[in-house]
C-alpha positions in Angstrom: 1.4 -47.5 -20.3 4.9 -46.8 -22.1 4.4 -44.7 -24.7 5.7 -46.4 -28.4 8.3 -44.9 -29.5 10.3 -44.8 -33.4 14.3 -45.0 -33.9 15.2 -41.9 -36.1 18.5 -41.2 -38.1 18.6 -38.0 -39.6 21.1 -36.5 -42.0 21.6 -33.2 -42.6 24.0 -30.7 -44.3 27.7 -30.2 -42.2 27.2 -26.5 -42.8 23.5 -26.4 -41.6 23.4 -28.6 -38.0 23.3 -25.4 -36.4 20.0 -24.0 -38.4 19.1 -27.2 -38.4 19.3 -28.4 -34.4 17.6 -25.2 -33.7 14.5 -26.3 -36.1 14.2 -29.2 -34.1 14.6 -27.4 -30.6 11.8 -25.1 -31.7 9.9 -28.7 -33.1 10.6 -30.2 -29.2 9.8 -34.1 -30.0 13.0 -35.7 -31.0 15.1 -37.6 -28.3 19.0 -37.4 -29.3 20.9 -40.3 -28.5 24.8 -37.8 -28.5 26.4 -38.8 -25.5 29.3 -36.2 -25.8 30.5 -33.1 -26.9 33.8 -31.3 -27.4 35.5 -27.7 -28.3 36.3 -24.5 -26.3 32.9 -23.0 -26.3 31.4 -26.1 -24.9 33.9 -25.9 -21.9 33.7 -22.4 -21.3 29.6 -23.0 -20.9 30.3 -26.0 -18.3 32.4 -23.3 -16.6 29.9 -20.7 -16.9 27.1 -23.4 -15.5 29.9 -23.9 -12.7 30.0 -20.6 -11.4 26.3 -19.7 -11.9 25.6 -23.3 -9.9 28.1 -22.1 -6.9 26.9 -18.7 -6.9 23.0 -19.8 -6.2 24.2 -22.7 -3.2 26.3 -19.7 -1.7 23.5 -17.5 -1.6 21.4 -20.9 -0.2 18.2 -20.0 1.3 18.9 -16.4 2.4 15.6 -14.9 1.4 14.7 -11.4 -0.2 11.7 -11.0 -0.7 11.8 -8.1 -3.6 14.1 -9.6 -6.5 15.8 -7.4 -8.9 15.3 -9.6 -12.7 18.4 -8.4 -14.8 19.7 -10.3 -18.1 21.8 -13.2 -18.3 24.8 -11.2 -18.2 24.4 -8.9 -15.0 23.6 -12.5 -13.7 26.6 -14.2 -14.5 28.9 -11.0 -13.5 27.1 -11.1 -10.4 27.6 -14.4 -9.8 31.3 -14.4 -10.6 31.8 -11.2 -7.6 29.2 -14.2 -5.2 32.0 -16.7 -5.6 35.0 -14.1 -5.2 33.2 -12.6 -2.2 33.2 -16.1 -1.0 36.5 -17.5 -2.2 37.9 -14.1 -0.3 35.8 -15.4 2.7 37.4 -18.6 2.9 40.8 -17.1 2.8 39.8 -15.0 5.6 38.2 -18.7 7.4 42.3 -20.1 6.4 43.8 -17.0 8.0 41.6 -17.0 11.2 41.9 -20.8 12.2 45.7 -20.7 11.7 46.0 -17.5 13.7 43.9 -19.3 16.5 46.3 -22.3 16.0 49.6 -19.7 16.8 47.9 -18.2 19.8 47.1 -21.6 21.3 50.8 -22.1 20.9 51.7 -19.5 22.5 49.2 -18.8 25.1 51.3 -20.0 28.1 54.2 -17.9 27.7 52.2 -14.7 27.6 52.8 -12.0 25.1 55.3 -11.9 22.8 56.4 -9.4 20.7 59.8 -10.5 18.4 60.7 -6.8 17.6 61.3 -6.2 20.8 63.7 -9.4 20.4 65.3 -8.7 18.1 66.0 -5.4 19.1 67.7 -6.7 21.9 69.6 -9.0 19.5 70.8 -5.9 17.6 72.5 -4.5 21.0 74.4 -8.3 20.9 72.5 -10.3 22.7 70.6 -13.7 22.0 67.3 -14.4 23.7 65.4 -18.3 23.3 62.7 -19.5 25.3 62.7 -23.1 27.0 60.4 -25.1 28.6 61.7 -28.3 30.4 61.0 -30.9 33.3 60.9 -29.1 37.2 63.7 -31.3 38.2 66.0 -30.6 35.7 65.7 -26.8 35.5 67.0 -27.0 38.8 69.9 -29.2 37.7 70.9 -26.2 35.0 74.9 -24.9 35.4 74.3 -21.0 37.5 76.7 -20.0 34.7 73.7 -19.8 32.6 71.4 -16.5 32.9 68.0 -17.6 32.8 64.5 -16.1 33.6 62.4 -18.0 34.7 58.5 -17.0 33.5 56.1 -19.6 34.4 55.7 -23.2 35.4 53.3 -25.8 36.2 53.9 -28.9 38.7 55.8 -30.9 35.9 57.4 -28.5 34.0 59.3 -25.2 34.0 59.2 -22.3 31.3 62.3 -19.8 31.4 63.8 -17.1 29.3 67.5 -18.0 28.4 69.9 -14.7 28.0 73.6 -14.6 26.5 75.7 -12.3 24.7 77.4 -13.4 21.1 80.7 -13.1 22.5 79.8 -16.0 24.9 80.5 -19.4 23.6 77.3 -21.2 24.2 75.9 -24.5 22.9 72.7 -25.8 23.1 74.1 -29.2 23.3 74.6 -28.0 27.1 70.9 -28.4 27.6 69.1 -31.3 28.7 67.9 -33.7 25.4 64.8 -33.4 26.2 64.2 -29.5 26.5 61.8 -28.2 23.9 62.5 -24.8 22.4 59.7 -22.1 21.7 59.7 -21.2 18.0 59.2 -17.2 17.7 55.9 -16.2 15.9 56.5 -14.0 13.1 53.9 -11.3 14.6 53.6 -10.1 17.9 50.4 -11.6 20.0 48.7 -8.2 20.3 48.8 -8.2 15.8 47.7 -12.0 15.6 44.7 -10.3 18.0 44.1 -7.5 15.8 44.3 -9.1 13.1 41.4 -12.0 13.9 39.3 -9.3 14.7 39.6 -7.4 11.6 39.4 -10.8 9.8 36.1 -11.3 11.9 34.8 -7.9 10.7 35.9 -8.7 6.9 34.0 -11.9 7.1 30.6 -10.0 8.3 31.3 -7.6 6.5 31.3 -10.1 3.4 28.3 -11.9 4.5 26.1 -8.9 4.8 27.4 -8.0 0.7 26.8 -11.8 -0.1 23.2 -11.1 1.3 22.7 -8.7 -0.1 22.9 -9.8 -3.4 20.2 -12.6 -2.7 17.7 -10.5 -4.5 19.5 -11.7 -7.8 19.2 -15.2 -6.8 15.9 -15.9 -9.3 18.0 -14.1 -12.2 21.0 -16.3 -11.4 19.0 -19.3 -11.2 17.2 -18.3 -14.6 20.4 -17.6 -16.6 21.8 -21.5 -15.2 19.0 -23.4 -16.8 19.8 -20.8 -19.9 23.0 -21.9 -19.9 22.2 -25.7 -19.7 20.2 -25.8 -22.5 23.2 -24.0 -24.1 25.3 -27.0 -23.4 22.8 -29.3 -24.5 22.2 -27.6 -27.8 26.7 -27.3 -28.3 26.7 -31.2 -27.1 24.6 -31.7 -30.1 26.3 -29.7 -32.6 29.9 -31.1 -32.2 28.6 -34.2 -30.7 27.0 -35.1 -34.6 29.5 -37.4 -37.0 30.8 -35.6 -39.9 31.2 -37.5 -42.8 32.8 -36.5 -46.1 30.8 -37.4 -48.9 32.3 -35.2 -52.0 34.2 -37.6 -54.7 37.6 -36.0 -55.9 37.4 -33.2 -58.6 33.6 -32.3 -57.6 32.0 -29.9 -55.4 32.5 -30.6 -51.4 29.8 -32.2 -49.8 30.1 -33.1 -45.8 26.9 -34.2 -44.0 26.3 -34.9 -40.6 24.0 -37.2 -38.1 23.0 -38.7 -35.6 20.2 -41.0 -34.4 17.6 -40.2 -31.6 13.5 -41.5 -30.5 10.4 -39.9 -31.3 7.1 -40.7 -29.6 5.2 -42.9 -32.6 2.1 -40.2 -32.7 4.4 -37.2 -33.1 6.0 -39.2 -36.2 4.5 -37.1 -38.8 5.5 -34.0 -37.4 9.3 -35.0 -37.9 8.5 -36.3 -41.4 7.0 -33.0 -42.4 9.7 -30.8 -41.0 12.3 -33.4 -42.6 10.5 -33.1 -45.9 10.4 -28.8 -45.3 13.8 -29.0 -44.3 15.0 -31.5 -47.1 16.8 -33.6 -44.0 17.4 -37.4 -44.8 15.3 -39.3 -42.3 15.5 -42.8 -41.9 12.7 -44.3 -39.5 13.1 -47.9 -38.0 11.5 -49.9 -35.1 13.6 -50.3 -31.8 15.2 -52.9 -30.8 16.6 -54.3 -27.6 19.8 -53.4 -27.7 19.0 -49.8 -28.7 19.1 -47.3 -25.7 15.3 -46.3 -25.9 13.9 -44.1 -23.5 10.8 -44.3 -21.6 7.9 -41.9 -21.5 4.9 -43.2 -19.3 1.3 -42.5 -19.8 -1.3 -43.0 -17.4 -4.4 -41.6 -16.3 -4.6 -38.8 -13.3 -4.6 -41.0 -10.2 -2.3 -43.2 -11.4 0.3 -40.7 -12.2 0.3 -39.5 -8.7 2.5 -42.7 -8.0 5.1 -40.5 -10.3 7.0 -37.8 -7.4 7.9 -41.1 -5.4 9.0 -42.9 -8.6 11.0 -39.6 -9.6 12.5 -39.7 -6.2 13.3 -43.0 -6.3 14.9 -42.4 -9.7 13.5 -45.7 -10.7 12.3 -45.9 -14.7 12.1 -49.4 -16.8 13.5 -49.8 -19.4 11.3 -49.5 -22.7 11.2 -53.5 -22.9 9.5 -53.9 -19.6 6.6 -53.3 -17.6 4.5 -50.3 -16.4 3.8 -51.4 -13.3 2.8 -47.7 -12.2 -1.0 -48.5 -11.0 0.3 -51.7 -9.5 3.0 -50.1 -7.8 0.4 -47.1 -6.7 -2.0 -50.1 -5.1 0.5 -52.0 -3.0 2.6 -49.4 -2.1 -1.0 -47.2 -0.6 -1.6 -51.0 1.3 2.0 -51.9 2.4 2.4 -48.0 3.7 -1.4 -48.5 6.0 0.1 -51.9 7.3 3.7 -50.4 8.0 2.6 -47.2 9.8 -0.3 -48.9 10.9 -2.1 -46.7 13.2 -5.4 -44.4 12.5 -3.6 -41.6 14.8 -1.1 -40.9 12.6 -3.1 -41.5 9.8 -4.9 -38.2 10.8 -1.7 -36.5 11.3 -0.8 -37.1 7.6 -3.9 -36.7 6.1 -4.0 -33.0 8.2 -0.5 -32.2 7.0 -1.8 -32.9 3.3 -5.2 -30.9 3.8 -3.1 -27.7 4.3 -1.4 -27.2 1.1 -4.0 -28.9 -0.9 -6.8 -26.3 0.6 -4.5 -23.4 -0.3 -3.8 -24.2 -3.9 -7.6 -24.5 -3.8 -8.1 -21.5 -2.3 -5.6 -19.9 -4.6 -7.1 -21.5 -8.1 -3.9 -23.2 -8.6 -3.3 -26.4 -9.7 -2.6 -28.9 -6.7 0.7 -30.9 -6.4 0.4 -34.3 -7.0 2.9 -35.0 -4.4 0.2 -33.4 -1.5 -2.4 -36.2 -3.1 -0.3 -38.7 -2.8 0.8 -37.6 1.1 -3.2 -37.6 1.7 -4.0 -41.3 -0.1 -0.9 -42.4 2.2 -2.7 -41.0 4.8 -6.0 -42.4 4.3 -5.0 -45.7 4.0 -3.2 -45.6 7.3 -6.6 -44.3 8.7 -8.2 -47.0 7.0 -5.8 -49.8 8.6 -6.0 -48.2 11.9 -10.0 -48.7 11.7 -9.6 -52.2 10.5 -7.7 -53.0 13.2 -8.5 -50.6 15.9 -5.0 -48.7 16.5 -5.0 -45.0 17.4 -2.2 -43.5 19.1 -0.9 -46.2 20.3 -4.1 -46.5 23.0 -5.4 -49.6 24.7 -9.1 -50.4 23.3 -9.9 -49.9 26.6 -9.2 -46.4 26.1 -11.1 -46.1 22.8 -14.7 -45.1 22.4 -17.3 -48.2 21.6 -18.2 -46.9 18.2 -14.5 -46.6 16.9 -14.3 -50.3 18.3 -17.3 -50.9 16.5 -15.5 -50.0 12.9 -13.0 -52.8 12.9 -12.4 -56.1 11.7 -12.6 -58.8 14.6 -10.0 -60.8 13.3 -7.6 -58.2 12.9 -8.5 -55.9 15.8 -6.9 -55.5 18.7 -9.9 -55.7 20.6 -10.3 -59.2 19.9 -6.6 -59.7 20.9 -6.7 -62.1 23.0 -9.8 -65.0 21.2 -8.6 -67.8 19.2 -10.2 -67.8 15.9 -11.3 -71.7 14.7 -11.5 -71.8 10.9 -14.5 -74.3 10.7 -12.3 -77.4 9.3 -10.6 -77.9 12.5 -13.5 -78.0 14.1 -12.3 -76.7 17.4 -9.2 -78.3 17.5 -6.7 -75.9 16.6 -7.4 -71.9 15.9 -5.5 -68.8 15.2 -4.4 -65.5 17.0 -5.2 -62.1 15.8 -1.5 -62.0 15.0 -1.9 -65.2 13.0 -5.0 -63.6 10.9 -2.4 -60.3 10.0 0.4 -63.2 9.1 -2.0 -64.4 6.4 -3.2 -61.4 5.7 0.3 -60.6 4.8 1.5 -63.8 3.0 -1.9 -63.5 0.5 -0.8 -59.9 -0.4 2.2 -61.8 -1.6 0.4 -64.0 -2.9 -1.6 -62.1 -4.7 1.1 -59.1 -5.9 3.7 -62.1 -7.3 0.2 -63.7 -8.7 -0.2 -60.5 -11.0 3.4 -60.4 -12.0 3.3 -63.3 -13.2 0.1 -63.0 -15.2 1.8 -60.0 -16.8 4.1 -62.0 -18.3 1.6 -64.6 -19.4 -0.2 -62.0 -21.1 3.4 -60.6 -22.8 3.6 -64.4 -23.8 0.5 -65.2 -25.3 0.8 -66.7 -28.4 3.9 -68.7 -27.3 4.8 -71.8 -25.7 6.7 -69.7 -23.0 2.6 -69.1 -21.4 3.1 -72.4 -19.9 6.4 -71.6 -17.8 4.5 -68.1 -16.5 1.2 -70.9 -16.0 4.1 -72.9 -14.0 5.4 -70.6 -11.6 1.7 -69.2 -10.9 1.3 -72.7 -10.0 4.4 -73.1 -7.8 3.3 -69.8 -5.6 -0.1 -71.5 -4.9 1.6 -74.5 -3.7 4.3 -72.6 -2.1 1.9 -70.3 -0.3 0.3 -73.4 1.5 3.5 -74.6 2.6 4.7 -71.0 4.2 1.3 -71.1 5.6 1.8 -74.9 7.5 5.8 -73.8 8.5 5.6 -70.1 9.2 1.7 -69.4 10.7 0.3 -72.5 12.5 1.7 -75.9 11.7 -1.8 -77.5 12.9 -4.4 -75.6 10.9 -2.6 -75.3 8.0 -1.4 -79.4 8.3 -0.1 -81.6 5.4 -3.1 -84.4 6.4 -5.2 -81.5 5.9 -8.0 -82.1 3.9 -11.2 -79.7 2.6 -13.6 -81.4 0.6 -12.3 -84.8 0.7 -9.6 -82.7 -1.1 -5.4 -83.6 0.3 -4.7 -79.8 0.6 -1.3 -80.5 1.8 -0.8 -83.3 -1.5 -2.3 -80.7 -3.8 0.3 -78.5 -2.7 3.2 -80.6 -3.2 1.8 -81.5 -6.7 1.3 -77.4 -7.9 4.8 -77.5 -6.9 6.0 -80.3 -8.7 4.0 -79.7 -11.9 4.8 -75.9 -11.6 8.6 -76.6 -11.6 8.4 -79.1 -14.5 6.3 -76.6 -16.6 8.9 -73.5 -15.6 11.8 -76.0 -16.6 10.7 -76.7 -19.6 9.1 -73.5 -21.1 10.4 -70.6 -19.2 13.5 -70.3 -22.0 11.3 -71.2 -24.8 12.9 -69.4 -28.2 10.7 -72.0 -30.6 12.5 -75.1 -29.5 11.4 -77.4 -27.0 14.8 -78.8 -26.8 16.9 -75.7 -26.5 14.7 -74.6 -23.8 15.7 -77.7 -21.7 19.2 -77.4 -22.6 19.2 -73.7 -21.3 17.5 -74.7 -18.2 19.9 -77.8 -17.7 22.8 -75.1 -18.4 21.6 -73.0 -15.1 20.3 -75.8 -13.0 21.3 -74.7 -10.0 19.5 -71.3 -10.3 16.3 -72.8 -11.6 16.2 -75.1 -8.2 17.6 -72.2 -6.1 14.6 -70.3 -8.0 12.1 -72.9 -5.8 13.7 -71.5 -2.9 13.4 -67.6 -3.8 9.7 -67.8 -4.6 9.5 -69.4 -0.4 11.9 -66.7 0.5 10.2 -63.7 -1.7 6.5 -65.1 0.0 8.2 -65.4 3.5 9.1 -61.8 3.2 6.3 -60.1 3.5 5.5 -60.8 6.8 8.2 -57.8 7.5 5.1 -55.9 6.9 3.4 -57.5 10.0 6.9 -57.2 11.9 7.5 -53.3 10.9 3.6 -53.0 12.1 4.1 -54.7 15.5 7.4 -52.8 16.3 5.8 -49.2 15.7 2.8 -50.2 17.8 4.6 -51.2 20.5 7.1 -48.2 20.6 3.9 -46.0 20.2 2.5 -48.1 23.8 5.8 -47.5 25.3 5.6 -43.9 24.5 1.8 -43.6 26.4 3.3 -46.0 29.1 6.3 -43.5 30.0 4.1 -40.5 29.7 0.7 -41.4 30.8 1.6 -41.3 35.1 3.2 -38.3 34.4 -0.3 -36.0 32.8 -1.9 -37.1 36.3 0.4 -34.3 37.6 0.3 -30.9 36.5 4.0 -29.9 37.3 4.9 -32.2 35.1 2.3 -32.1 32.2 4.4 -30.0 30.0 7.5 -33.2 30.2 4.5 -35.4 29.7 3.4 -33.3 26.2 6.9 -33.0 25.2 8.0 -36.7 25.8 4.7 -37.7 23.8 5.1 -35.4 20.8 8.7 -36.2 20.5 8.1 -40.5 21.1 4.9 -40.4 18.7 7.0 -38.0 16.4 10.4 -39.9 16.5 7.9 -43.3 15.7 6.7 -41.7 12.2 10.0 -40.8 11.5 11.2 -44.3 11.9 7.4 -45.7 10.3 8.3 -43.4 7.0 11.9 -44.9 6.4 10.6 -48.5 6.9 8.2 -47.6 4.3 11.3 -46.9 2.3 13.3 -49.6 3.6 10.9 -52.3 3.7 7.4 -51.2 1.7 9.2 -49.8 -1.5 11.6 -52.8 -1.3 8.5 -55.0 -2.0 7.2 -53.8 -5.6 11.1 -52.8 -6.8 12.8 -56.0 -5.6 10.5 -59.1 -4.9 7.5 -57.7 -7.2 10.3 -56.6 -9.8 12.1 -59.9 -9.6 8.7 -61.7 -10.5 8.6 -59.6 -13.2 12.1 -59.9 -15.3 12.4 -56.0 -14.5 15.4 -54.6 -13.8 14.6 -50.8 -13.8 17.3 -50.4 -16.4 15.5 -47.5 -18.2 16.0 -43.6 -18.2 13.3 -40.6 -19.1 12.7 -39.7 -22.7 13.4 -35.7 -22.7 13.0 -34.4 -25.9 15.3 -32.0 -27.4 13.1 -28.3 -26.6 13.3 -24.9 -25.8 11.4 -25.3 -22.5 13.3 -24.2 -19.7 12.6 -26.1 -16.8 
């Protein structure tokens, strides 16, 4: 559920926001709505927060297993010598890759040394170096005195020596002759010199190590230095207001408005009444900014890491669709990895850190319960439907045969299954059976949506239009049954009962649309409502469409399901000839665990692509949600 939540405006004394915003830190249930702060001290802290921030990804995971704890200053002075040492380092990285760069230049003319040059230069003579086409070096006037110090089969690289007294230009020289710029250093420096930069650099890393057993204090004096930002956003964040009337005593207050959980109400009354704080409390509306806090019982909360990685909250208006989410996300992710194998795998990689928390008395992560549930359900699937690694059922033991369902399992592939009002005529596939199977889950999840909103509705007209678009998936589910699975079975003369199935159909659709037409924008007005749906015609027929489109969707969940089985057969295929043979059992085990691995891989972000996609997009739509919330953190001391 979302926890209610109250709109508070407080007013305190300018002079006392300070005493005051501590009180309430120390208090840790008011959420402040300040979205900015300003001054000197609040930008030296981001600064501070900066450095401390750079200094813990520098040191990155280097590992020290005994840490020295100092205060928050040692912390931050080390930190600021982390990013100098690495600053230097980077200089050192600049140096290195342009010294590299001048070598590469000159590598094919040898050493050079220009004080030798321009000692030569000194005795009155000039010295360039050329390098030119083969053909035209030979061309070159004998009056010019040239060395020539290398070549290659297209060009020519030469030495060219005159005294200043000789009138020389280089307009004498071909156009296209290129002329070597001197480096500033001789080669054998630039060489010294990268390997004393080398040695600086590993000489710096080894300091920057060792200063990883800091890395806990650093970390600890960032979130310090957060909540000191937090608590300065506040303070100048408030507006002031002048209250004093000319020729009386000054009076400035300040404020600013935040949320409060409704149950910890009284607390903020009684510190406001203690504190003699003007507090005015009022119900939130839509167009506040409320947060969201969400309560729900133990299981259902371990939907929460995914949702936090996600980043997905709704707003305070909407639903908590956390246990709904929990349910069809455990389903879709069995159907999408699909086989009992990996299943296994995932509960086994689950069992591990679970069993050591155990074993240690600690409390265990929900994330590892929600790993093994993920992993359960694919074991479950993979039983229902009798896939394990990918294996024939041939391969597979009776008794796990046994366990699944025959008109999902694989063992029963091949039969046609009659639903008994064809009588024989026409029957479904295996395949077919997991289409439906897939299309009712739709069925089903956009079902509950809806009802969600009937129940938000009760009371009010606008029941009728959630009624109405129940009624249109019925209908519509019928139809993507007849066009999508098997055009016979499922036929439009079809009829159960003496019952037109087809007919009814139609008519859910038809009476569905009229009641969603007219009630779906009901404000207390008929009328209105039509008007408002006449207004956006063209998305309340394209709306017919969606609700086909969002049912016709889930069969992706059937698709992903197929395409992992059948990589997971390919990967058997490729390696199963090769186990017969013992030189090459060892390709065989790698080419297995790297196929089967590189298919989970692939299974886990269609989960994210596909399964996720399902209860945040098409379940969401159903809903009216549009995830538009963010957490409620209350003001606190608690450093995270």
């Amino acid at each position: 559920m979302i926890v209610p939540m109250k709109k508070v405006s407080l007013v305190i004394r300018e002079n006392k926001k300070g005493e005051a915003l501590k009180k309430l830190r120390k208090l840790g249930i008011v959420h402040i709505e300040i979205a900015e702060g300003s001054g000197e001290r609040l930008a030296s802290l981001r600064e501070q927060a900066t450095l401390l921030d750079g200094a813990l990804f520098i040191i990155g995971k280097r590992k020290n297993t005994e840490q020295k704890p100092v205060d928050a200053e040692e912390a931050l002075r080390v930190a600021t010598q982390i990013i100098a040492l690495d600053e230097e380092k980077r200089q050192c990285q600049t140096e290195k890759l342009a010294l590299r760069s001048e070598l590469d230049r000159l590598q094919s003319w040898g050493d050079i040394d220009p004080d030798s040059i321009r000692a030569l230069e000194e005795k009155g003579y000039e010295i360039s170096f050329y390098e030119m086409p083969s053909a035209e070096y030979e061309l070159l006037s004998e009056a010019l005195r040239t060395v020539r110090l290398g070549a290659t089969k297209a060009t020519v690289r030469f030495m060219l020596l005159r005294a200043r007294s000789e009138n020389f230009d280089d307009a004498v020289l071909p156009p296209n002759v290129y002329r070597l710029a001197l480096p500033v250093s001789s080669t054998d420096e630039m060489r010294q010199r990268l390997t004393a930069l080398s040695a600086r650099m590993d000489a710096i890393d080894e300091e920057i190590a060792s200063k990883a057993c800091y890395g806990e204090s650093i970390k600890r004096a960032a979130r310090v230095t957060e909540k000191e930002i937090e608590f300065e956003i506040y303070a100048t964040g408030m507006v002031d207001e002048n209250l004093s009337d000319e020729g009386k005593e000054p009076l400035s207050v300040s404020y600013f408005t935040g949320f409060v959980e409704a149950e910890s109400l009284d607390r903020l009354k009684q510190a406001a009444k203690s504190n003699s704080w003007g507090l005015l409390v009022e119900e939130p509306k839509e167009e506040d900014n409320v947060p969201t806090k969400l309560k729900n019982n133990k299981f259902v909360s371990l939907i929460y890491p995914l949702t936090d990685f996600l980043g997905t909250v709704p707003g305070y208006f909407e639903h908590d669709i956390s246990g709904w989410f929990l349910a069809f996300i455990l389903i879709f992710f069995g159907i999408i990895f699909g086989d009992g194998g990996y299943g296994l795998l995932i509960c086994a990689v689950a069992a591990i850190p679970i069993m050591k928390a155990l074993v240690a008395k600690k409390q265990v992560s929900p994330m590892f319960l929600l790993v093994g549930l993920f992993g359960a359900s694919t074991v479950l699937w993979g039983t229902l439907t009798c896939t394990w690694f990918g294996l024939s059922p041939e391969q597979l033991p009776n008794w796990l045969k046994s366990l699944s369902v025959p008109i999902f399992s694989n063992v029963y592939a091949e039969k046609i299954w009659y639903p008994f009002w064809t009588n024989g005529a026409a029957g479904l596939t295996t395949a077919q059976n997991l289409q439906i199977f897939c299309f009712s889950l739709a069925l089903i999840q956009l079902t509950v949506a809806h009802i969600k909103g009937a129940l938000r509705n009760k009371g009010s007209a606008k029941i009728l239009g959630d009624i109405g678009s129940v009624l249109q998936l019925l209908g519509i589910y019928y139809i993507v049954l007849s066009l999508v699975v098997n055009a016979e079975v499922f036929s439009f003369g079809l009829k159960i009962g003496g019952v037109p199935v087809g007919t009814a159909a139609i008519a859910l659709i038809g009476v569905g649309f009229v009641l969603s037409f007219v009630f779906s924008n009901y404000e207390g007005s008929i009328v209105k409502s039509i008007l408002s749906s006449l207004k956006n015609i063209v998305s309340v027929l394209l709306g017919v469409v969606n609700v086909f489109s969002d049912i016709v969707s889930y069969i992706r969940l059937w698709a992903v399901g197929l395409a992992g089985a059948a990589i997971s057969a390919t990967v058997n295929a490729l390696a199963g000839p090769l186990l017969g043979n013992f030189m090459f059992m060892v390709l065989a085990i790698v080419l297995l665990v790297f196929g089967h691995g590189l298919n989970m891989i692939l299974n886990v972000l269609s989960v994210i692509v596909h399964g996720i996609r399902l209860n945040t997009l098409e379940f969401s739509s159903h809903l009216d949600m549009s995830w538009s919330g963010h957490k409620f953190k209350p003001f606190n001391e608690q450093i995270d």
